[in-house]
VEXDREN-2710 file (C-alpha; in Angstrom, 1 decimal):
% VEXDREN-2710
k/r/px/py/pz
1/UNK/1.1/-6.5/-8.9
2/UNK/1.8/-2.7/-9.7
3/UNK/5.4/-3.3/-9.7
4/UNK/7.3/-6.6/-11.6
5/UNK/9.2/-8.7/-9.7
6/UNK/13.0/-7.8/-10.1
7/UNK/15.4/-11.1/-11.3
8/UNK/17.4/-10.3/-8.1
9/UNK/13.4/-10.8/-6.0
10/UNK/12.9/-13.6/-8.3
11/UNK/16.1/-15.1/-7.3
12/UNK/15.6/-14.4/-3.2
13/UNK/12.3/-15.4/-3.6
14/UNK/13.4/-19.0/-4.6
15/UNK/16.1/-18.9/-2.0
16/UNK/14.3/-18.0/1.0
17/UNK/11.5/-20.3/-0.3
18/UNK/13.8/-23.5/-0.7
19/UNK/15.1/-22.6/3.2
20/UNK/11.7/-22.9/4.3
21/UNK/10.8/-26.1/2.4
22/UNK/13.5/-27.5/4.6
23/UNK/11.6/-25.8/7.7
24/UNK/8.3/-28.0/6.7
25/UNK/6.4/-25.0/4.7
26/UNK/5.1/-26.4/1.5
27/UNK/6.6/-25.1/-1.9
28/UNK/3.8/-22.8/-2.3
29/UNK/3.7/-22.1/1.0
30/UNK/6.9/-21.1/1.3
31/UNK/7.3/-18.8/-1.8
32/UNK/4.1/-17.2/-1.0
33/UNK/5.5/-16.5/2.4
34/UNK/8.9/-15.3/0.9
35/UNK/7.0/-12.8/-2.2
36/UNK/5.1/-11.1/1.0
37/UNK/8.6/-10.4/2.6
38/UNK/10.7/-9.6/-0.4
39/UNK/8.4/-7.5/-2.3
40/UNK/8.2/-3.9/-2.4
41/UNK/4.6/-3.7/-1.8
42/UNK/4.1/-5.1/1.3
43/UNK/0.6/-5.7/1.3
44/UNK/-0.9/-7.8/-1.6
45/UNK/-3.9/-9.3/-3.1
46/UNK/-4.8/-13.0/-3.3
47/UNK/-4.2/-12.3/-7.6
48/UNK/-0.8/-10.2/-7.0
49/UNK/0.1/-13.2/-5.3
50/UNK/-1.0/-15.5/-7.9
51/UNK/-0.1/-13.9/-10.7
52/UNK/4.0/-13.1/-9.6
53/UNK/4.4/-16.9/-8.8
54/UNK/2.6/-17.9/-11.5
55/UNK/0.5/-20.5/-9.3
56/UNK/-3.2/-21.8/-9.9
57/UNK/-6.0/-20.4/-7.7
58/UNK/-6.0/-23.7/-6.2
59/UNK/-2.3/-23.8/-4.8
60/UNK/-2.6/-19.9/-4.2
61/UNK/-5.8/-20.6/-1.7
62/UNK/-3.9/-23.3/-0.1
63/UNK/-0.9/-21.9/0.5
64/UNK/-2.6/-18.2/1.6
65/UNK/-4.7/-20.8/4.2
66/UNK/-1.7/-22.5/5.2
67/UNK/-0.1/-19.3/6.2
68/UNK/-2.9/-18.1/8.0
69/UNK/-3.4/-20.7/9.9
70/UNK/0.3/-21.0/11.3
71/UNK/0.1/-17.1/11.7
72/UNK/2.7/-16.4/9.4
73/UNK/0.8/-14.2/7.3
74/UNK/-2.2/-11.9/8.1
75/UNK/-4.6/-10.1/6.4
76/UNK/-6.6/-6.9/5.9
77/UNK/-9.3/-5.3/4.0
78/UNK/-10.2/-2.0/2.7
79/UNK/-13.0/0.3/3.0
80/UNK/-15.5/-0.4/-0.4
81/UNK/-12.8/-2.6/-1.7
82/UNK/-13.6/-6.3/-1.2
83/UNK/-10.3/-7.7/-1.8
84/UNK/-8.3/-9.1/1.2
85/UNK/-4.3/-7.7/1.6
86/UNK/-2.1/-10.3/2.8
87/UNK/0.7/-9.0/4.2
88/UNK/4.2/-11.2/6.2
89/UNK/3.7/-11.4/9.9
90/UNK/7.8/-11.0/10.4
91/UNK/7.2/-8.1/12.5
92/UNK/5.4/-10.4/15.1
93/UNK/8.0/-12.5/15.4
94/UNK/8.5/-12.3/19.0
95/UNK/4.4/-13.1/19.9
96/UNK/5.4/-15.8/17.1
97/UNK/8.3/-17.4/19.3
98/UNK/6.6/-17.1/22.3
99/UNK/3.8/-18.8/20.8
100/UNK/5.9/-21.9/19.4
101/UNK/8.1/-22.2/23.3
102/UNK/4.5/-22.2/24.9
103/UNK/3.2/-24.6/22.6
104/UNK/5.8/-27.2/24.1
105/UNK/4.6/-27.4/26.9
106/UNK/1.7/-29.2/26.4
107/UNK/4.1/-31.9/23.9
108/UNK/6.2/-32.2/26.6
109/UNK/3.7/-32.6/29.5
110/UNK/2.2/-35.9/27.5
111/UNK/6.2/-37.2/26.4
112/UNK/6.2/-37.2/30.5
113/UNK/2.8/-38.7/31.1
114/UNK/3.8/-41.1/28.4
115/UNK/7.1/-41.7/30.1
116/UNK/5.3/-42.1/33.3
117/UNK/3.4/-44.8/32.0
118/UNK/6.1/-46.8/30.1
119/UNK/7.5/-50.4/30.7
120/UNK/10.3/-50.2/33.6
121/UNK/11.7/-52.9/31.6
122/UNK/13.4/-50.6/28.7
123/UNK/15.7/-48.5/30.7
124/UNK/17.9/-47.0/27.7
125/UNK/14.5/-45.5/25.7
126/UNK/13.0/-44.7/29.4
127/UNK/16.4/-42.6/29.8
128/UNK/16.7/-41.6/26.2
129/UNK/12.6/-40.1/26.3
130/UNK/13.9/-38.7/29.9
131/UNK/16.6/-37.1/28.5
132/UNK/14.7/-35.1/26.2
133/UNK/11.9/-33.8/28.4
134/UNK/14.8/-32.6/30.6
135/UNK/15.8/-31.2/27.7
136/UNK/12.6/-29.5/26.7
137/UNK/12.5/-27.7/30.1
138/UNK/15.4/-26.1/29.7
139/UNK/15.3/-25.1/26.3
140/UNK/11.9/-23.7/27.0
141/UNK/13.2/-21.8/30.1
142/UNK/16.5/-20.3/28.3
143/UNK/14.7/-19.6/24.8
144/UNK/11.6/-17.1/27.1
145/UNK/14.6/-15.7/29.1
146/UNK/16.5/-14.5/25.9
147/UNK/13.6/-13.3/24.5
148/UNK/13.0/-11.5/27.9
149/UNK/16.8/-10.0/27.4
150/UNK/16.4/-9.4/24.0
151/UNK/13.2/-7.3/24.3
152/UNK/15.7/-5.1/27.0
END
């Protein structure tokens, strides 16, 4: 990395890492995710990465694949220059949402089909699994139409 990591990026790094832990990103995962939104350069290579969080290749590739996969992060390359630049995907983060709210519908569809298909014979977890398909519906429905008013 041209630039060293400031103590005051070292210590929002861990931060915002440690939040997403608790959102279900790996350690790696999520302090790679954080360097790429906290650092000044906002595109960097696979050994920037490694070398400012002082991971192996190994949990570097891993965690870079992670990302990529759940679209977090993406990635581009230059003209005669082989490397890949990873760069945060938090300027997408309205395709991101919509994603995620579209993405329940097919959970939800089965919860019903599964529901559907369920013993009459336990009523309070019928209700309880009715409760939160209902709830699903709506929270799918009033999460696209902020987004809708947001983009206004």
């Amino acid at each position: 990395m041209e630039k060293k990591l400031t103590d005051k990026q070292r210590d929002l790094i861990e931060s915002f890492g440690v939040v997403q832990e608790s959102m279900g990103l790996s350690p790696a995962s999520a302090r790679v995710n954080a360097l790429l939104t906290i650092a000044d350069t906002v595109e960097l290579t696979f050994d920037d990465i490694r070398e400012a969080l002082e991971l192996s290749k190994s949990a570097t590739s891993n965690a870079i694949n992670n990302l990529l996969m759940l679209k977090r992060i993406g990635y581009k390359t230059k003209p005669g220059d082989r490397k890949r630049y990873f760069y945060s995907k938090m300027g997408q983060w309205q395709d991101a949402f919509m994603d995620s709210m579209n993405g329940l519908t097919g959970y939800n569809e089965l919860l019903k089909n599964i529901l559907k298909n369920r013993t009459k014979d336990s009523i309070e977890f019928n209700a309880q699994l009715k409760e939160l398909t209902d709830f699903i519906d709506y929270y799918q429905k009033e999460s696209i139409k902020i987004i809708k008013n947001w983009k206004k």
